[in-house]
N, CA, C and O of each residue as an XYZ file, in Angstrom:
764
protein
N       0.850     -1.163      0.000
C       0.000      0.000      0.000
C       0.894      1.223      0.000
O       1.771      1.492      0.822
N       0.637      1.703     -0.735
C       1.403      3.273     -0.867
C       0.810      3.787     -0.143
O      -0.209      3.323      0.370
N       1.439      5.206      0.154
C       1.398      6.337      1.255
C       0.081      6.862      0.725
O      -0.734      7.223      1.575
N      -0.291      6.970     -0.716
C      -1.705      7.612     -1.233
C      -2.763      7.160     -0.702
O      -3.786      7.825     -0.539
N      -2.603      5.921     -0.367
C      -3.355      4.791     -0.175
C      -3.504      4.339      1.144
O      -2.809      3.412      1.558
N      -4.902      5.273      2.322
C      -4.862      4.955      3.512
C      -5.048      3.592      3.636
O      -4.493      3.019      4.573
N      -5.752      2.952      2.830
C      -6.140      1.432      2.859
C      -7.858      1.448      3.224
O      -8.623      2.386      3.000
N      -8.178      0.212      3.809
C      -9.452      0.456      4.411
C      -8.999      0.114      6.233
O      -7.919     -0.319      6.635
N     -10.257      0.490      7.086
C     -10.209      0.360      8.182
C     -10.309     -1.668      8.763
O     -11.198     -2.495      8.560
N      -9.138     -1.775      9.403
C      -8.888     -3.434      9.959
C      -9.879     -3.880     10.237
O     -10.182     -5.072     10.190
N     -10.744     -2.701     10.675
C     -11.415     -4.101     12.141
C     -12.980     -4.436     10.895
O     -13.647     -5.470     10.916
N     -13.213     -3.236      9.937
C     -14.010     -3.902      8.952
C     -13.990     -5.286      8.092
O     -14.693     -6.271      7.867
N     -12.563     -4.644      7.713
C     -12.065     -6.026      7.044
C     -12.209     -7.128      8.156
O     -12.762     -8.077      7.600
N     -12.029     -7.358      9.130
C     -11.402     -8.774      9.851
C     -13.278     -8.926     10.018
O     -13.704    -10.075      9.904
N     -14.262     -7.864     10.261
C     -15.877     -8.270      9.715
C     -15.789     -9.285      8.553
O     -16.223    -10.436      8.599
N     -15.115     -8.653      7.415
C     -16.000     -9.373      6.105
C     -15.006    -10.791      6.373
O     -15.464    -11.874      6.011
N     -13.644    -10.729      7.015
C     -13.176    -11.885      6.552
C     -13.656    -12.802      7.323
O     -13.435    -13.987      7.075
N     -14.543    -12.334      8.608
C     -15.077    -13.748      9.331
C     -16.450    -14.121      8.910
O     -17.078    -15.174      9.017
N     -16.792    -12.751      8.310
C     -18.342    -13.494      7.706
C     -17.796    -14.268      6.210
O     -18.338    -15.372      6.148
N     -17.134    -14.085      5.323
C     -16.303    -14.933      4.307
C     -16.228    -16.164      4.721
O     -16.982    -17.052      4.322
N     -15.161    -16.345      5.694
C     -14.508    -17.371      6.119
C     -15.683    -18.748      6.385
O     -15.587    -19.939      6.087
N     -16.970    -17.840      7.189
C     -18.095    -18.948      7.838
C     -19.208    -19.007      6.302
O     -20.119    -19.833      6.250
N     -19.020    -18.301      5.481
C     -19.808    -18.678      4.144
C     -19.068    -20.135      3.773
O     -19.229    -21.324      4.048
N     -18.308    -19.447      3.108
C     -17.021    -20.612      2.241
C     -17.172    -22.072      2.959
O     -17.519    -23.082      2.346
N     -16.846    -22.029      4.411
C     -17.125    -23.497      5.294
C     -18.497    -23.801      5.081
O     -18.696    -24.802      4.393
N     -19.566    -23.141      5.533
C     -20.646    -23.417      5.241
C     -21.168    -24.279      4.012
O     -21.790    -25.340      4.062
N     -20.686    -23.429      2.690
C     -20.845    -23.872      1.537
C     -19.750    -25.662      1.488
O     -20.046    -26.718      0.929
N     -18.621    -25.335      2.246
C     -17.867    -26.984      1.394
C     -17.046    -26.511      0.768
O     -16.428    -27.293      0.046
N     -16.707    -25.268      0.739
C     -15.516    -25.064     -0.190
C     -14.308    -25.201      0.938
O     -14.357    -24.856      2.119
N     -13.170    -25.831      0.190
C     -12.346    -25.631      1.221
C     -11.075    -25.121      0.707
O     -10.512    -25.457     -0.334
N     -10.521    -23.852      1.995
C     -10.278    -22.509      1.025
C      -9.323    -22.488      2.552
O      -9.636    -23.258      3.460
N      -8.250    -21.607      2.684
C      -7.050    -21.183      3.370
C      -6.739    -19.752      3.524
O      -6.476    -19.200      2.455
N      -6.703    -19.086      4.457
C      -6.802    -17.348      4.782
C      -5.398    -17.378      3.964
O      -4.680    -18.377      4.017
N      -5.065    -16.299      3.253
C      -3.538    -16.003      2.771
C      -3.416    -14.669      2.550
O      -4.143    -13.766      2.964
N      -2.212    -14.592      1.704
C      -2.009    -12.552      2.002
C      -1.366    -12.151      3.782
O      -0.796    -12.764      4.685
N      -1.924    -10.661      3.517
C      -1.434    -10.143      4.501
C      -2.520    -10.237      5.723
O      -2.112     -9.824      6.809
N      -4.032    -10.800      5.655
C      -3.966    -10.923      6.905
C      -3.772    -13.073      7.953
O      -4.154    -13.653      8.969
N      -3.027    -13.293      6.833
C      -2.050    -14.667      7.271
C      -1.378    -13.896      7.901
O      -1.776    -13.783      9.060
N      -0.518    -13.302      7.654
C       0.833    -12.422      8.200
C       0.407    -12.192      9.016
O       0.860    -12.902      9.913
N      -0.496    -11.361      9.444
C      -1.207    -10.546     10.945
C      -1.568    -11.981     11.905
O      -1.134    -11.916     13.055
N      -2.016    -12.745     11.684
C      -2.179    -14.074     12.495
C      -1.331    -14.225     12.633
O      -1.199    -14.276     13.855
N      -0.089    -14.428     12.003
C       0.976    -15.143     12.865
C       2.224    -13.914     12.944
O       3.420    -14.080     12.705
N       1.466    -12.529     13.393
C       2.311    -11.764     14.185
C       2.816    -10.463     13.357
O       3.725     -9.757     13.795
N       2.262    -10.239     12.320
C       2.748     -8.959     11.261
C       1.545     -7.480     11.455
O       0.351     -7.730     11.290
N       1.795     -6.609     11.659
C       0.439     -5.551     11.606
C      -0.222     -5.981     10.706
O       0.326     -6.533      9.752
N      -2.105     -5.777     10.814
C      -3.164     -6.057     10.529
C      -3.160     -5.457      9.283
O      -2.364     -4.537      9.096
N      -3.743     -5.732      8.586
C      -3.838     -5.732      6.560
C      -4.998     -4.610      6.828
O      -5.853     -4.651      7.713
N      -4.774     -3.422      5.665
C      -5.765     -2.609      5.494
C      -5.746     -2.962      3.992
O      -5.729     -1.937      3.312
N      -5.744     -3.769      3.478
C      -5.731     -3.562      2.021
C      -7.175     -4.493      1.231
O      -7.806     -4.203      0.214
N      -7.282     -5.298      1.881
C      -8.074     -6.688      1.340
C      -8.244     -7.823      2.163
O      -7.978     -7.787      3.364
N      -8.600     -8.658      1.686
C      -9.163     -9.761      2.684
C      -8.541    -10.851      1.221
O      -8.898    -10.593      0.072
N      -7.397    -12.288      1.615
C      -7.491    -12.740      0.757
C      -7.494    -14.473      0.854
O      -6.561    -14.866      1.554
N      -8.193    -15.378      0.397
C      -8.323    -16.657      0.295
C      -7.825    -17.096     -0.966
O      -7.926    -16.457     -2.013
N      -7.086    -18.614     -0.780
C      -6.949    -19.172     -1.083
C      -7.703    -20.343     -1.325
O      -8.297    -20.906     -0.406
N      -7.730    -20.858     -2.788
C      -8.883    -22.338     -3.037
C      -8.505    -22.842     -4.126
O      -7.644    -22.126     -4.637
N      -8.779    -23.886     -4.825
C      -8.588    -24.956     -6.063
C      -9.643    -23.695     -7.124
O     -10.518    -22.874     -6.851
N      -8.983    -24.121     -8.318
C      -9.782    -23.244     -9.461
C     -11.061    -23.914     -9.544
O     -12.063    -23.238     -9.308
N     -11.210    -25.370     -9.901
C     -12.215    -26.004     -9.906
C     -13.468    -26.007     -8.539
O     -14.562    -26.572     -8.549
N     -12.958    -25.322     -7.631
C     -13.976    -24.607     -6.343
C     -14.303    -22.631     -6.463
O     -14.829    -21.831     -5.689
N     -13.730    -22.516     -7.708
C     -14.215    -20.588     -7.669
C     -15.546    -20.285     -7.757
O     -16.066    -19.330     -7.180
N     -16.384    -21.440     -8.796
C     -17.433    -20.853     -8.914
C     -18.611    -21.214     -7.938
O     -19.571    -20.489     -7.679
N     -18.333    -22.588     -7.400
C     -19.223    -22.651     -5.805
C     -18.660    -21.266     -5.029
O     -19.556    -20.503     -4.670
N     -17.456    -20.905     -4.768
C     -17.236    -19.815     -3.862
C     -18.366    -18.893     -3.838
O     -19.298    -18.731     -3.050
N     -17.921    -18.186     -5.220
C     -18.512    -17.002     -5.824
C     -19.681    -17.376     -5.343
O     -20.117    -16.593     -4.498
N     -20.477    -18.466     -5.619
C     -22.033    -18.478     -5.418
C     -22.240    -18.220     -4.496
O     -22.894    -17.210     -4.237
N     -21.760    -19.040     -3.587
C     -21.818    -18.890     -1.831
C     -21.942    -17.399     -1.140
O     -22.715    -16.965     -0.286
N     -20.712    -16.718     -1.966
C     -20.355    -15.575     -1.394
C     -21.627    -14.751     -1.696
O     -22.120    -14.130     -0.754
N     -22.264    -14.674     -3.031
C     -23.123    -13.826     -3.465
C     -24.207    -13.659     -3.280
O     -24.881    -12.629     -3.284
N     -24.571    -15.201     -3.015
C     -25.842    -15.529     -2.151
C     -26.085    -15.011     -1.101
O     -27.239    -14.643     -0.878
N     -25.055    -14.831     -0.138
C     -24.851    -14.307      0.749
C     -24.435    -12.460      0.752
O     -23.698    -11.765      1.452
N     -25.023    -12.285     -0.005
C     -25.167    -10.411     -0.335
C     -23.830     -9.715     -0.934
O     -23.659     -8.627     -1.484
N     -22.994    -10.725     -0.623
C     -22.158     -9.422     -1.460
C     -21.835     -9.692     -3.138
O     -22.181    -10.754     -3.656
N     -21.175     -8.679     -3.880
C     -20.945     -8.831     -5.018
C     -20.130     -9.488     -5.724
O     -19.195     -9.819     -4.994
N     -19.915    -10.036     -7.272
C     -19.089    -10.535     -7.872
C     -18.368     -9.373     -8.845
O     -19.087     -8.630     -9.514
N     -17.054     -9.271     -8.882
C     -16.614     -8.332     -9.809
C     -15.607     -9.054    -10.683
O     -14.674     -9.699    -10.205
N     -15.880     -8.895    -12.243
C     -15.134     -9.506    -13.167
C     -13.979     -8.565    -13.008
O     -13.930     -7.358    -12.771
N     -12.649     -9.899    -13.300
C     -11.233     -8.929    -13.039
C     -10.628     -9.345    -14.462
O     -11.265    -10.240    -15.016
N      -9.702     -8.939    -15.036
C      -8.639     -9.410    -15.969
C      -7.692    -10.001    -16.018
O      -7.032    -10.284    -17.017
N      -7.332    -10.509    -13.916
C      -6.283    -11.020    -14.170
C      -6.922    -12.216    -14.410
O      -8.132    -12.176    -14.637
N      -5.987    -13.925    -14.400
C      -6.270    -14.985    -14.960
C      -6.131    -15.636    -13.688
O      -6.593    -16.776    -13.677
N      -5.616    -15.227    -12.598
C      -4.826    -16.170    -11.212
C      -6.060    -15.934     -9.990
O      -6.092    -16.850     -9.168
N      -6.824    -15.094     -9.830
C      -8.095    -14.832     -9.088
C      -9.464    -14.409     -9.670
O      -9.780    -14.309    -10.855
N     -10.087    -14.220     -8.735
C     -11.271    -13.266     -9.008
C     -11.693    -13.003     -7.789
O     -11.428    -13.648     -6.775
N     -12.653    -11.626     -7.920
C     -13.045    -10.418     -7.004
C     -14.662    -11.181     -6.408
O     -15.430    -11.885     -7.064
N     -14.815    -10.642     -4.679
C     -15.541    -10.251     -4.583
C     -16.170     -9.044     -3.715
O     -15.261     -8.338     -3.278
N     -17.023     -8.745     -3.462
C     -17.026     -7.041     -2.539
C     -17.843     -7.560     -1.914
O     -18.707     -8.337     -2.319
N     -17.531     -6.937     -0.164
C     -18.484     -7.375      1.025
C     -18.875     -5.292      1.105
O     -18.055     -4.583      1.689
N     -19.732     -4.858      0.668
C     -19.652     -3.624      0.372
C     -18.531     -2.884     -0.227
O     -18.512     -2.984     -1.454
N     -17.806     -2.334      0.166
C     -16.511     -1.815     -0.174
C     -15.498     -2.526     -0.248
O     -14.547     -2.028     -0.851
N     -15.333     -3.918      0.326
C     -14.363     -4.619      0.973
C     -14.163     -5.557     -0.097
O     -15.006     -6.204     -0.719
N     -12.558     -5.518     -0.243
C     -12.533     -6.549     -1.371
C     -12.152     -7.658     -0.864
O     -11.814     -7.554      0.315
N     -12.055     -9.013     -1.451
C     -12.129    -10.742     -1.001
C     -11.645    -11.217     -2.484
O     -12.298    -11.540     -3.477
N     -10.487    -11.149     -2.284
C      -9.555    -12.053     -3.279
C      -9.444    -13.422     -3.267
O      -8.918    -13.948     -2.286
N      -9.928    -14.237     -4.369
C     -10.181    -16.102     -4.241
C      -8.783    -15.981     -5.513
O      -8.529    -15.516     -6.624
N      -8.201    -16.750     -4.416
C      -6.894    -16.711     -5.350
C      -6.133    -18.315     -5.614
O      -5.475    -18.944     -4.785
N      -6.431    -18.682     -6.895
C      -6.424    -19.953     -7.162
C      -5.008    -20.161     -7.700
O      -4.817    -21.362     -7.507
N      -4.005    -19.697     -8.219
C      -3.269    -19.534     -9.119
C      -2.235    -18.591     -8.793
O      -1.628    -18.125     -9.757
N      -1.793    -18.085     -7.265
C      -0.953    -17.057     -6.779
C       0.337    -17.644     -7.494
O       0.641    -18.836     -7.528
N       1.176    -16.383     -8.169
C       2.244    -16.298     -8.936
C       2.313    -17.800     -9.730
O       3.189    -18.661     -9.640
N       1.600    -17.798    -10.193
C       1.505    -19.022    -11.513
C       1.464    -20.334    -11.656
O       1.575    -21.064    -12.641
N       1.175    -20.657     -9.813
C       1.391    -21.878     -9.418
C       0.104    -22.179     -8.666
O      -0.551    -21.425     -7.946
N      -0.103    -23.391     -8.978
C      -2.082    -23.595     -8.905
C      -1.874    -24.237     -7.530
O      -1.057    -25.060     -7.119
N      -3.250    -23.348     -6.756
C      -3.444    -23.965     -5.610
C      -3.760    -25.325     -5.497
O      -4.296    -25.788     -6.503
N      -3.574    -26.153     -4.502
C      -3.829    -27.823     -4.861
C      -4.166    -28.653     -2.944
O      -3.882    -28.353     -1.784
N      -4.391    -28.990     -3.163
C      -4.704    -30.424     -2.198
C      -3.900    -29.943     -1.200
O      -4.231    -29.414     -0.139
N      -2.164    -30.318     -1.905
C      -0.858    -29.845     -0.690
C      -0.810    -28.922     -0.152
O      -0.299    -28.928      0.968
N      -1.451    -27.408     -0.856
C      -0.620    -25.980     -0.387
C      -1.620    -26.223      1.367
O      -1.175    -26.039      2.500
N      -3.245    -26.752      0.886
C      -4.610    -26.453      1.479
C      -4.238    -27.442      2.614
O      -4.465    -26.979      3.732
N      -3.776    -28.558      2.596
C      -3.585    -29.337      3.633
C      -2.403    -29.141      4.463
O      -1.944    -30.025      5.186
N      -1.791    -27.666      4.317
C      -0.521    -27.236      4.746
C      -1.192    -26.299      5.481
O      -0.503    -25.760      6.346
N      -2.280    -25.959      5.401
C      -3.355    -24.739      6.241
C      -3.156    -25.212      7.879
O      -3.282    -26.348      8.337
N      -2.831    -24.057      8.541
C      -2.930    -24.591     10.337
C      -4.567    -23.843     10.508
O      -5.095    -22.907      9.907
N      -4.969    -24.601     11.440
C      -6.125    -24.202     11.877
C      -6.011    -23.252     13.093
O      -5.457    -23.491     14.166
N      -6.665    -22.095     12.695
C      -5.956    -21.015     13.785
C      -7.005    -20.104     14.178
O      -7.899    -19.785     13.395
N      -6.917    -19.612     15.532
C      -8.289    -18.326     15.861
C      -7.656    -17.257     15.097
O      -6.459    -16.973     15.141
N      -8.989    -16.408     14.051
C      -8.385    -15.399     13.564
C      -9.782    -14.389     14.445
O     -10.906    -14.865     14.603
N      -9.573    -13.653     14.693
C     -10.558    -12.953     16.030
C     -11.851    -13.661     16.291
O     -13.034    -13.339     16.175
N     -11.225    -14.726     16.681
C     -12.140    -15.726     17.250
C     -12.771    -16.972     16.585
O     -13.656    -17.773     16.887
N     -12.334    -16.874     16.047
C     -12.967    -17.100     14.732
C     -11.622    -18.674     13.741
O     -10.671    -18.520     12.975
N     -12.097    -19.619     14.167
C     -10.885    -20.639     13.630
C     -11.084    -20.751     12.321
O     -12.216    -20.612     11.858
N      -9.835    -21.062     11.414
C      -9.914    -21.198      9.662
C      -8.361    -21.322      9.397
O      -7.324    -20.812      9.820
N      -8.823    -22.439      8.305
C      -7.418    -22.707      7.731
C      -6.233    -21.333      7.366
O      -6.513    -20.437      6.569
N      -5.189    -21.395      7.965
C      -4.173    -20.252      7.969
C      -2.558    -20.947      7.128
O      -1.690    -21.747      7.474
N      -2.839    -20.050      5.820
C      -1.287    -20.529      5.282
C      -0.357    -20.709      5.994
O      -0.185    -19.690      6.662
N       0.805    -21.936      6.373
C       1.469    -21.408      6.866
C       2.822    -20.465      6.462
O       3.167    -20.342      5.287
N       3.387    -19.957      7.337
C       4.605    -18.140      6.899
C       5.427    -18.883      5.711
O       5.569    -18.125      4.752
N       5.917    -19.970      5.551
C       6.795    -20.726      4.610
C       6.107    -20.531      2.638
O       6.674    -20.435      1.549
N       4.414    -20.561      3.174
C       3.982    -20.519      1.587
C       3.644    -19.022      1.425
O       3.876    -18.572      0.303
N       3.224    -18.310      2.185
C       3.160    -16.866      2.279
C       4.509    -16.217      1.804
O       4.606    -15.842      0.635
N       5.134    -16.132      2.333
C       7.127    -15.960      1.801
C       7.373    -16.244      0.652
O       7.951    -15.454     -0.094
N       6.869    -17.775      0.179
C       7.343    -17.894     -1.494
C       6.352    -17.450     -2.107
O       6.731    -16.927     -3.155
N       5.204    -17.394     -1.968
C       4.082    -16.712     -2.847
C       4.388    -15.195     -3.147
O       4.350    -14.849     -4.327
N       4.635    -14.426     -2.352
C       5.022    -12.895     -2.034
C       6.224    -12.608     -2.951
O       6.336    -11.802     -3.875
N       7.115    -13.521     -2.420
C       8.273    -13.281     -3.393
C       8.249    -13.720     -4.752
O       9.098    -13.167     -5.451
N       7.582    -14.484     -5.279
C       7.653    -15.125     -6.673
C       6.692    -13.996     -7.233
O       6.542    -14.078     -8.452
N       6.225    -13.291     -6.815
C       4.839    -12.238     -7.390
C       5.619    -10.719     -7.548
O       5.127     -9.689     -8.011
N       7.081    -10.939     -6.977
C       7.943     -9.656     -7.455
C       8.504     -9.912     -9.257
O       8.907    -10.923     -9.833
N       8.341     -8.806     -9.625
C       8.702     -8.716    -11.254
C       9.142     -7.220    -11.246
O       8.938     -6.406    -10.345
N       9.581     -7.085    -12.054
C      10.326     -5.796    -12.992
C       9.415     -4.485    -13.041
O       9.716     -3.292    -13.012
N       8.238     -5.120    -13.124
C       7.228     -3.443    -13.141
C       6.696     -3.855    -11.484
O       5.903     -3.007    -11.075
N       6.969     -4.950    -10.492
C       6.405     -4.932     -9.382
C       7.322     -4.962     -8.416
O       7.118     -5.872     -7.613
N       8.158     -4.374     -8.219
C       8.836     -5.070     -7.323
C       9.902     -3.668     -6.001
O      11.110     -3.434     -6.042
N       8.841     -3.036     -5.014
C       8.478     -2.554     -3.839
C       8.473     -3.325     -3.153
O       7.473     -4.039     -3.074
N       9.873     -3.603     -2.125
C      10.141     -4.666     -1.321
C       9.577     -3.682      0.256
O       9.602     -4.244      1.351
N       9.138     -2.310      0.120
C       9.156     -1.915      1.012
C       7.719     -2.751      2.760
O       7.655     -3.003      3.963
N       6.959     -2.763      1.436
C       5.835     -3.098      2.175
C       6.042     -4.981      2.692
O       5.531     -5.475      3.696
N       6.446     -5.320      2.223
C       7.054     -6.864      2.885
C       7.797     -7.048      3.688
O       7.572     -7.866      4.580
N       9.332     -6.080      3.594
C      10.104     -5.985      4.602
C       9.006     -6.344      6.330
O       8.901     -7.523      6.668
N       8.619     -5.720      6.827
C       8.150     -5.337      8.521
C       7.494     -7.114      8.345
O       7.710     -7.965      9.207
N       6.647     -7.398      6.996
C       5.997     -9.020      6.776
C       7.240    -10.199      7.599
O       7.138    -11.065      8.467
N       8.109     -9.779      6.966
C       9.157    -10.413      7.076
C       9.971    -10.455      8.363
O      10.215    -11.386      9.130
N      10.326     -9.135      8.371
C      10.392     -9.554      9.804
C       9.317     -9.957     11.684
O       9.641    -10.368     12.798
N       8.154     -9.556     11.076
C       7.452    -10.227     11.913
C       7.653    -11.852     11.826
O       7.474    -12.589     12.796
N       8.069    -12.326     10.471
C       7.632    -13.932     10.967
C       9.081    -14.584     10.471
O       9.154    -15.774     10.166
N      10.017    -13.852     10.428
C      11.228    -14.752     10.317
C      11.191    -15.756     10.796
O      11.456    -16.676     10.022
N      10.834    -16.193     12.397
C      11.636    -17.095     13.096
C      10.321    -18.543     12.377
O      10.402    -19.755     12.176
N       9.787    -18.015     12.295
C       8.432    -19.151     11.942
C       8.976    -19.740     10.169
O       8.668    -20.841      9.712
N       9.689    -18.846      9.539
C       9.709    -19.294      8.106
C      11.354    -20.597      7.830
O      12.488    -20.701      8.297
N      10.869    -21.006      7.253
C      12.137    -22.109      6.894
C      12.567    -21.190      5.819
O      11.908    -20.877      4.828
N      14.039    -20.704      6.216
C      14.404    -19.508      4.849
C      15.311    -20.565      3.866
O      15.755    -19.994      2.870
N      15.661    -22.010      3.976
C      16.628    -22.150      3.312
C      15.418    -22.565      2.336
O      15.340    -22.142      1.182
N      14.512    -23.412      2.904
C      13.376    -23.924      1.939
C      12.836    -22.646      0.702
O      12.429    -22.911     -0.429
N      12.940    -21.607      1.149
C      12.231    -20.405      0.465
C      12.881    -20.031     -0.472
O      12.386    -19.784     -1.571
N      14.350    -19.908     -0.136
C      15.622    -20.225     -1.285
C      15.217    -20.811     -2.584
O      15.154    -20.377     -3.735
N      14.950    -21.999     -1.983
C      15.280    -23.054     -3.019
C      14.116    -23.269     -3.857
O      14.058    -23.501     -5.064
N      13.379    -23.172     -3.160
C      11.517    -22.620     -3.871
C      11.223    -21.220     -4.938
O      10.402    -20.982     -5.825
N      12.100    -20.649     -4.461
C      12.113    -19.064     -5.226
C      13.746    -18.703     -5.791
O      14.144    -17.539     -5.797
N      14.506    -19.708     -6.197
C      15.918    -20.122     -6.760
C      15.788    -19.342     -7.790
O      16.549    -18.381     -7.672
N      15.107    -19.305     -8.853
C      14.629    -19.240    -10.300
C      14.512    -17.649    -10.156
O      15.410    -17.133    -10.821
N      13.842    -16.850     -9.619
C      13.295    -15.610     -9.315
C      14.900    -14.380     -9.268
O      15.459    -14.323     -8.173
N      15.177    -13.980     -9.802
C      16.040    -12.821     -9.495
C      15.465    -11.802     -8.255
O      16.292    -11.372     -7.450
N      14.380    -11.518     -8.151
C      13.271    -10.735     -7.241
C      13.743    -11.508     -6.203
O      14.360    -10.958     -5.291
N      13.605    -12.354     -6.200
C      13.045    -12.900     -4.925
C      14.685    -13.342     -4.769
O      14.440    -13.750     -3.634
N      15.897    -13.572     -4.890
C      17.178    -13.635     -4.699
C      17.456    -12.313     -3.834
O      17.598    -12.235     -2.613
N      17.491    -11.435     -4.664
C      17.756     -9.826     -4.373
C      16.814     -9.340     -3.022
O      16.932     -8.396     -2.241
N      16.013    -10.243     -3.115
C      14.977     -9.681     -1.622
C      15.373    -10.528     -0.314
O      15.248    -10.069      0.822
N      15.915    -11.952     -0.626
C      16.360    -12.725      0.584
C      18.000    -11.618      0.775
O      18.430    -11.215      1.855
N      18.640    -11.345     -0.622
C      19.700    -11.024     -0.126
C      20.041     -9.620      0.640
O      21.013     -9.312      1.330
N      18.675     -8.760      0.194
C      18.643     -7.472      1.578
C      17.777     -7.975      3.072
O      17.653     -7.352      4.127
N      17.313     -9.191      2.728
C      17.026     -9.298      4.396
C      18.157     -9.848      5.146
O      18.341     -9.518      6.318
N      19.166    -10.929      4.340
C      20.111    -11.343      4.959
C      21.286    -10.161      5.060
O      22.099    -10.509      5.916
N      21.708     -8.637      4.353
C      22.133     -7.742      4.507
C      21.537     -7.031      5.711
O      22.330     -6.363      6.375
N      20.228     -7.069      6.110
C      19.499     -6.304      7.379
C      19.527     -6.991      8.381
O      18.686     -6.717      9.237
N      20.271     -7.871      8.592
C      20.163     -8.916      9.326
C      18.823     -9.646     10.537
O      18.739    -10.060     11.693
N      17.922     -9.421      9.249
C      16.797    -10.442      9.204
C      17.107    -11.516      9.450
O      16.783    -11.817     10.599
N      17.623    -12.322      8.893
C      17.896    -13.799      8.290
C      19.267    -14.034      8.286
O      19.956    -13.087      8.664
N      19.928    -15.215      7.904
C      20.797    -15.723      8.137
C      21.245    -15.857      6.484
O      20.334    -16.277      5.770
N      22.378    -15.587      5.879
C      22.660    -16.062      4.584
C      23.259    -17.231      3.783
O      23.467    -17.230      2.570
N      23.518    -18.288      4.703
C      24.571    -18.902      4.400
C      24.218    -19.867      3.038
O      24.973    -20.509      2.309
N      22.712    -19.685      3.016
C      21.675    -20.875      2.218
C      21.906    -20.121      0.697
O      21.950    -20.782     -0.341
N      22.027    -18.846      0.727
C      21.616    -17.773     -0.498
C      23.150    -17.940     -1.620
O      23.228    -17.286     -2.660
């Protein structure tokens, strides 16, 4: 989030994401909190930006139904890796396809079950959050600013050599382990 960009207010969002969260279960979809308010569960400041889930492509369009049925809106997007929905203002990212790699069985059964204000639901754990984040840096994207504080809230929780070797391929994501291991975030010896 840029400085232009107050965001929206937390405690709304952490509304839509628990009324989300108890749709989606309700319905049978089975779907994993991810993004930044994963991060805030396991210890990063609270996300003003969005609300975002994770699910199988072949479960978007039960989502969507679920969700819509349930009053809020569907908004057609352009990218190819999610789609939108609005709990009034509030956006709810179903993100099947984060940085080009399809959600599946493994990422979802890697979900910890966790109170998110009270409220229990599958929670990425910091290890797939880290490589997702970083593999989604590119050439026209790549503002390490807003990840940095991500990062260091959940260092001690992330396996960094695993993240390495998962995000090997990525120049972004090299150059970003190698200023956390310069900030002495992290440890370098893996890089």
């Amino acid at each position: 989030m840029s400085q232009a960009d107050p965001g929206i207010d937390g405690g709304a969002l952490i509304s839509t994401l628990k009324r989300a969260a108890g749709v989606l279960r309700d319905a049978g979809v089975e779907f994993a909190l991810a993004g930044g308010f994963a991060a805030y569960v396991r210890g990063a400041a609270i996300s003003t930006h969005d609300v975002d889930f994770v699910l199988r492509e072949q479960d978007v369009d039960a989502a969507v139904s679920a969700l819509t049925a349930a009053g809020m809106r569907h908004r057609e997007c352009p990218e190819e890796w999610l789609t939108k929905v609005y709990d009034g203002d509030r956006p709810i990212d179903l993100i099947f396809r984060p940085s080009g790699r399809p959600v599946d069985g493994g990422m979802l059964q890697r979900a910890e079950e966790l109170p998110v204000a009270a409220v229990s639901m599958p929670v990425l754990p910091a290890d797939d959050l880290v490589i997702m984040r970083l593999l989604a840096f590119t050439e026209t994207a790549c503002d390490f600013s807003d990840f940095l504080h991500v990062c260091r809230a959940l260092r001690e929780q992330v396996d960094w050599p695993k993240v390495a070797k998962e995000t090997a391929h990525s120049p972004y994501a090299y150059a970003f382990l190698t200023l956390l291991h310069r900030l002495d975030v992290i440890e370098g010896g893996f890089l």
